[in-house]
Structures are given as C-alpha cells and as structure tokens.
C-alpha positions in Angstrom: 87.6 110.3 68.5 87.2 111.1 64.8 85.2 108.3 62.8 87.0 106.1 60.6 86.7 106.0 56.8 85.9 102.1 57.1 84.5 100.2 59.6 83.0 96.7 59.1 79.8 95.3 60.4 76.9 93.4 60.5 73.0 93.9 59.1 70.2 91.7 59.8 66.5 92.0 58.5 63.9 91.6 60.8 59.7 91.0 60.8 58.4 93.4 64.0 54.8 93.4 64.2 55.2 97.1 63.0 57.1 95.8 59.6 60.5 95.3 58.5 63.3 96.8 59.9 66.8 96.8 59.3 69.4 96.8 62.4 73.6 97.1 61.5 76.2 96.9 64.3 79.2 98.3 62.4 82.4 97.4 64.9 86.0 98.8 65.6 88.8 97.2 67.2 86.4 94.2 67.8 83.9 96.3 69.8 80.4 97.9 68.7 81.0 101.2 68.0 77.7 102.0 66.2 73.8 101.1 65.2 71.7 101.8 62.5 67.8 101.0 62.9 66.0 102.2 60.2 62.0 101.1 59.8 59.5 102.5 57.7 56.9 103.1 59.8 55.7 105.5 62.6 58.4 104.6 65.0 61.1 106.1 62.7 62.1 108.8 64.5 62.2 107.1 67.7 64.3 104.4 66.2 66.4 107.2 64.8 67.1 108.6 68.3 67.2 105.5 70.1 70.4 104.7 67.3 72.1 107.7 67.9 72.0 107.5 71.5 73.2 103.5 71.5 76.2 104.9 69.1 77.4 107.4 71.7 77.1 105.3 74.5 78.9 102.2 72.6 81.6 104.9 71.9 82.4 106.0 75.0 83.3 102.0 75.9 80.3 101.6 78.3 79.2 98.2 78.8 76.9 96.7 76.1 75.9 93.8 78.0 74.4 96.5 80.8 72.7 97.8 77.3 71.4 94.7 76.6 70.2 93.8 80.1 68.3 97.2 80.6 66.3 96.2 77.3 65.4 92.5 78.5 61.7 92.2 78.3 60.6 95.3 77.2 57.4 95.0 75.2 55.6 97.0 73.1 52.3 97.5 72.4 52.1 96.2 68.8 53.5 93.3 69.9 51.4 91.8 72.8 50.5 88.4 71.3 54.2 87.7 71.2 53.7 86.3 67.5 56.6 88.5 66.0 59.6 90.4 67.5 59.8 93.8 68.3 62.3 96.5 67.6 64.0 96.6 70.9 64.5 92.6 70.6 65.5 92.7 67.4 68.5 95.8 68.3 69.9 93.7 71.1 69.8 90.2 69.5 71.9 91.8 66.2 74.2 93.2 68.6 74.6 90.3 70.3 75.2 88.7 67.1 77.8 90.9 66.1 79.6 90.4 69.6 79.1 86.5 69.1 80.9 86.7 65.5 83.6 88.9 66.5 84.5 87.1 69.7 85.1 83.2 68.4 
C-alpha cells in the first residue's frame, strides 16, 4: 500500500530520564498506521529503528494492543528510580492516546 499524501495524527512531548522526546501516532482509516520517536540523545538510532519497525507492523493491521502489551513494564536503565518515564512508556501511552481519541 502506497502512503497517503495526508494523514492526520497526534504528537505529544515527553520528559524521559534521558531528555525530551517527541512521539506522533499519525492514523488512517481510524487505525495507527505509523510512529515517529525522535530524541536527541544516544538512543537515537535505536528510537529510529524501533519507529520503523512499529510502522510496518501497525501497517500490516497486526494487533496494537499485543504491541502495547509486549512493552508493559519494560525498564530501562536510566530510569531505575522510576522518577520520570521512559521512552518505551512514553511510545505506548501516545499510542494509546491516539486510539482513545479516535475511538469516542
């Protein structure tokens, strides 16, 4: 399936205890269809990857609430006090905002 022109979405800003970074759900038909993570810090590429790979699955229609389970309390090392959220956190809690809003 060829990519849209347009596709409308959802971007929230979120404190890691890495730095900022910026996740966007952009949707079609109603359904995720991709994610953007992008961080400025040494997790970049990772992040990079990590977006790619949640855009091909949420194109080929697979479950994102499988996604979102699989990524339930996984921590990272950065974050072991639990004072701030991490990236993985912060990816499944804008896409489940972006399923919330699209799903009244």
């Amino acid at each position: 399936m060829e990519r849209p022109n347009k596709l409308s979405g959802l971007t929230i800003k979120h404190k890691t205890g890495c730095g900022v970074i910026y996740v966007t759900v952009n949707g079609l038909n109603n359904k995720p269809y991709e994610i953007f993570i992008k961080g400025n810090f040494h997790c970049g590429a990772m992040l990079e990857s990590l977006s790619k790979s949640l855009s091909l699955i949420m194109r080929e229609g697979s479950d994102i609430q499988e996604i979102i389970t699989q990524f339930k309390g996984i921590r990272c090392f950065n974050n072991e006090d639990r004072t701030q959220s991490n990236c993985i956190f912060c990816i499944t809690s804008t896409i489940q905002e972006y399923i919330k809003e699209n799903f009244k």
